[in-house]
N, C-alpha and C positions, 0 to 999 in steps of 0.2 A: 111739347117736344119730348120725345122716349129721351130714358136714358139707359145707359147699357150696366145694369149693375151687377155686380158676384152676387151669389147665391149666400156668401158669409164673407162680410165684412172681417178684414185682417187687424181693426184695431176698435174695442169697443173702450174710449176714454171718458173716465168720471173725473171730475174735480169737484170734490163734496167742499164746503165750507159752515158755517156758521149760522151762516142768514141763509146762502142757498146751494143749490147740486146744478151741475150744469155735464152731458153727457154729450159726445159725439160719436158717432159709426163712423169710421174711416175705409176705404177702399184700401189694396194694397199699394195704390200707385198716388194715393195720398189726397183721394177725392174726398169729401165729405158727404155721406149718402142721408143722414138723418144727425139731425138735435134734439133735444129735449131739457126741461128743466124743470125741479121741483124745489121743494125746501130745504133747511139747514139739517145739517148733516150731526146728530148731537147726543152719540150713545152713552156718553156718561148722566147723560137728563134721559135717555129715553129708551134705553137699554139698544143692545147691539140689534137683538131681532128687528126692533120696530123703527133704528135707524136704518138700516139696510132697506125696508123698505119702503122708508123716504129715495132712496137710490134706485128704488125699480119703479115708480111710480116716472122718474125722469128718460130709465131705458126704454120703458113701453112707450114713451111718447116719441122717442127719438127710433125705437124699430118699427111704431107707425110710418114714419115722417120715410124713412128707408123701404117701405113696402115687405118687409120681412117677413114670410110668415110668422105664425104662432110658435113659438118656444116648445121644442121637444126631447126628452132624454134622448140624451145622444146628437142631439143636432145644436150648437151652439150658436147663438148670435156672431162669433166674432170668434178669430183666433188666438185674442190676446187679450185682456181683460189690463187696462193699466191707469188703476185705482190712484188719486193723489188724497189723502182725505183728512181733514181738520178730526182733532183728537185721538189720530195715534202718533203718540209722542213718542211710545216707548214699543221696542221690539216685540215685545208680548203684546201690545194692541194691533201692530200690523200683522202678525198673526192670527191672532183671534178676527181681525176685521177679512183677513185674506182666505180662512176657513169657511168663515158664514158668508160673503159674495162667493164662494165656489160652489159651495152648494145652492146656490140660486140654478146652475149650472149656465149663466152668461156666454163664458169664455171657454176657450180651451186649456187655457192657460191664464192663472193670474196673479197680478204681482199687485201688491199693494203699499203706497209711501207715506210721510208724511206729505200735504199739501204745498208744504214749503218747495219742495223740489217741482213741483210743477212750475214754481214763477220763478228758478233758478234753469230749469229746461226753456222754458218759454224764451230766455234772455240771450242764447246763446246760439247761436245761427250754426246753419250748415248740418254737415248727417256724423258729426267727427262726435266721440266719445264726450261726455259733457265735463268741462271740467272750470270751476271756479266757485264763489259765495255768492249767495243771495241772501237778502232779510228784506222780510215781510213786516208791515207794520199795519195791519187794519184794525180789527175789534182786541187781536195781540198784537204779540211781540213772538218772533222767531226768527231762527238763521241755520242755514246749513249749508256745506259746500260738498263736493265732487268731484273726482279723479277721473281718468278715465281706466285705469286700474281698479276702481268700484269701491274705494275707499273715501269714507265719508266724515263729516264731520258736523256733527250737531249737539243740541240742545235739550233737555228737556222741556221746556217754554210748557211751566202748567201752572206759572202763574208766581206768586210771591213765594212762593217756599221752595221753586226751585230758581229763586235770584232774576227774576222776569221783574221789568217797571217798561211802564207804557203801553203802546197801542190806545187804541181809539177808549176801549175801557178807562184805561191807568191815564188816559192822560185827563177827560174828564172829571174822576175819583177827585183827580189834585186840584186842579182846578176850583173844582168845589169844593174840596179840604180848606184852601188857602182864603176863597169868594168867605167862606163862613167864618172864619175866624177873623176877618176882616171887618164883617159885619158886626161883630158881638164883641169885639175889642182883645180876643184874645192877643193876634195877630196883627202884621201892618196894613197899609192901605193898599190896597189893589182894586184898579178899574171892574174886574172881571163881577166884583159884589154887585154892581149895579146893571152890567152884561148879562150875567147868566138868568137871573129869575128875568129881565127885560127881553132874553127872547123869546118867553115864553107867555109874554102879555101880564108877569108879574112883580109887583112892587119891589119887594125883597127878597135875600136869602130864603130867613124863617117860612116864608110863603112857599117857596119852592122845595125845601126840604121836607115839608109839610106833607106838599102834594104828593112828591115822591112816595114817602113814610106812608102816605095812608092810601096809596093807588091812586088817587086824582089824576096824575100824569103818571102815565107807563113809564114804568124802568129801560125801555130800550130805547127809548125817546133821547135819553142822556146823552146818546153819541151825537146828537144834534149839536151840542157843546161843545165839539172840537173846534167845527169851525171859529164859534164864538171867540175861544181860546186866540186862534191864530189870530184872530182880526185885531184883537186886544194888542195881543205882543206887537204887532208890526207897526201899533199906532204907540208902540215905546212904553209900556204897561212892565216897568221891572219885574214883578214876580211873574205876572205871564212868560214874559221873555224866560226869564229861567228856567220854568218849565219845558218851552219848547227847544231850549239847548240843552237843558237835560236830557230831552227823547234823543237829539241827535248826538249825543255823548255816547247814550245806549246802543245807537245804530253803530256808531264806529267802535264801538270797544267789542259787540258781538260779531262785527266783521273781522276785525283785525287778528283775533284770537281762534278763530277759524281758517282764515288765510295760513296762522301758523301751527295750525294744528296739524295742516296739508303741507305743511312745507313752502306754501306760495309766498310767503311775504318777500323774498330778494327776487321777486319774478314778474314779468307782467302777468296779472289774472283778472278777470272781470267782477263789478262786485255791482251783484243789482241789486236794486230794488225795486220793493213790490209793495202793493196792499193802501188802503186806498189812505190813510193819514201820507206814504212817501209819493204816488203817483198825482197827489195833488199838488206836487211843485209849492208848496211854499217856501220861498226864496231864504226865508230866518233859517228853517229848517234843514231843506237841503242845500243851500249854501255852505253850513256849519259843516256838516257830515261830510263833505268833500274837503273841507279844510283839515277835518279832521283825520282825516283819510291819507291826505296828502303828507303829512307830519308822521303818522303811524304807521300808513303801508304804503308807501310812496310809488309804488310799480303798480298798485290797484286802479283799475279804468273800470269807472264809476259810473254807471246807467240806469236809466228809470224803465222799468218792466211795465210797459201801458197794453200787450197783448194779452186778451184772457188766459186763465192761467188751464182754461181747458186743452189751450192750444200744449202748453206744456205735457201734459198725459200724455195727448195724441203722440206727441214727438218721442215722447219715450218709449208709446206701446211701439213705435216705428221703430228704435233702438231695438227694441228685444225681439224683434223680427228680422233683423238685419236687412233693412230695407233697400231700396235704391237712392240716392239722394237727390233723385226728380220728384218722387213723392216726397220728402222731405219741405223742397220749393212750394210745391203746389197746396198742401195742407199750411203752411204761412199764407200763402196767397189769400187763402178761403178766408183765413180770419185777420186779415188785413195788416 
C-alpha cells in the first residue's frame, strides 16, 4: 500500500542514551515516516566525533526506512533536528554536541537537550507548553523540570562529585559494598552475600569480585544485580531494604527541590518518572517515593513514564515547529 510522504520530514528526533540511540522521521502532521536505531551514545569514552557517528548510523537506517533520498548540501533530512542525549549535562556540552550534529547537516534547524527532558516531554500530554519534573532512574540518576516560559531546572547528574547516589550503577556498587563486607566480617548480615555471586552460578562474594577484577564476568553484567537487589528487599532483607529506600529518598528530594526551584511546590505539577530501575513498578520503591512525595510536595501527581522516551524528542521537535495538536495525537498514537 503507497504512502503519501513530504519530501522532508518536519521533525528528525534522536534520543541517544547509554546502551543505545533510537531515531524517528516525523511528518508535519505527526506521521512517523521512518525509525532506526544504533548504539549508546558516549562522547566522554569516545570522543564527540565518533559519538555522533553512533547517531548517523541510527539516522541512515531510519532515512532508509523513510525512502529519503541521499543526504545533500543544502537539502536536509528534516526541518528540525530535536536531539535529547545522555552526557550533556552542562550547557557547554549541549553546544558542543548541537555544533557537531549541525554539521552533519541533518536538520535545518537544531536543538539539542539533556535526555532527561525527553521522558519529562514524553509524560505530559496534549500540544500545551511542557511544564512540570521528571526523574529518570536507569544506569543514572537525574531530574529536570520545565516551564512553559522556558525556564528550567536541573542537575548536573555526572555522578558522585556532583552529589548523584543511585541508578541502576550506584545501586548495584552498594549492593555489593554492603554483599562484601558481609562476607569477610567487616559489616552485618545481609541475604544479598549469598544473592549476588548465586546469580551468577557462583559460590561467593570473593568469587565474584574476583571475576569482576580480572574480566571473567563483564562489567556491564553488574546491572543484572538490580534486580537481584529488589527481590532481596521485598523478601525483608534490612540492608537491602535500605538501600532501595534510599534510592527513593533520592528520587523525592531531587523532585522536590526542582518543583521549588520552579516555583511549583504550592501547585499541582506532574512529576514523572522514567528509566528502567522507576518503570519497573517495584512496589518497596515507588510506593516510598509517592509517600514521600505526598509529605514534601503534596500538589505533585505522580506518574510512571513507560513511553519511549523517543517519543519525547519527536513532541518537542513538534513544539519548536509550532505544530498543530492533531499531529501531536497522532505521533502518541504511533508509539502506543
Amino acid at each position: 500500500m503507497g504512502v503519501n510522504r513530504p519530501a522532508t520530514p518536519a521533525v528528525l528526533a534522536v534520543d541517544a542514551g547509554n546502551s543505545k540511540t533510537d531515531v524517528a522521521l516525523i511528518a508535519a502532521d505527526g506521521t512517523v515516516l521512518g525509525t532506526g536505531r544504533s548504539g549508546g551514545f558516549q562522547p566522554p569514552r569516545d570522543g564527540v566525533a565518533a559519538a555522533v557517528d553512533v547517531l548517523e548510523q541510527a539516522v541512515a537506517e531510519a532515512a532508509e526506512a523513510a525512502a529519503l533520498p541521499p543526504l545533500r548540501p543544502g537539502s536536509p533530512y528534516a526541518d528540525q533536528v530535536a536531539a535529547c542525549l545522555s552526557n550533556a549535562d552542562f550547557p557547554v556540552e549541549e553546544r558542543r554536541l548541537a555544533d557537531a550534529i549541525r554539521a552533519r547537516g541533518w536538520g535545518a534547524a537544531t536543538e539539542v537537550r539533556n535526555d532527561t527532558f525527553a521522558i519529562l516531554r514524553a509524560g505530559l500530554s496534549g500540544s500545551a507548553a511542557p511544564r512540570g519534573v521528571a526523574v529518570v532512574c536507569g544506569a543514572g540518576i537525574n531530574c529536570v523540570g520545565m516551564l512553559p516560559d522556558g525556564r528550567t531546572a536541573r542537575f548536573p547528574a555526572v555522578g558522585m562529585i556532583s552529589g548523584d547516589w543511585g541508578g541502576g550503577g550506584g545501586l548495584s556498587a552498594e549492593a555489593m559494598w554492603w554483599a562484601a563486607r558481609a562476607e569477610d566480617g567487616r559489616g552485618g548480615p545481609t541475604e544479598l552475600a549469598a544473592a549476588l555471586p548465586g546469580h551468577f552460578g557462583l559460590g561467593s562474594m570473593r568469587e565474584l569480585i574476583e571475576a569482576l577484577h580480572l574480566g571473567a564476568l563483564a562489567r556491564r553484567r553488574r546491572h543484572e544485580l538490580v534486580p537481584v537487589l529488589f527481590a532481596v528487599a521485598a523478601a525483608g532483607d534490612p540492608v537491602a531494604s535500605a538501600i532501595v529506600e534510599r534510592q527513593a529518598d533520592e528520587v523525592v528530594a531531587l523532585a522536590s527541590v526542582a518543583l521549588a526551584r520552579l516555583d511549583l511546590l504550592g501547585e499541582e505539577a506532574p512529576v514523572l518518572l522514567g528509566g528502567s530501575v522507576l518503570t519497573a513498578r517495584h512496589p518497596q520503591l515507588n510506593d516510598r517515593i509517592a509517600a514521600g512525595l505526598a509529605e514534601r510536595a503534596p500538589c505533585a501527581r505522580v506518574s510512571v513514564v513507560s513511553a519511549p522516551p523517543v517519543l519525547g524528542a519527536g513532541l518537542l521537535g513538534l513544539d519548536a515547529l509550532g505544530s498543530p495538536p492533531e499531529a501531536y495525537g497522532k505521533l502518541r498514537a504511533h508509539f502506543g
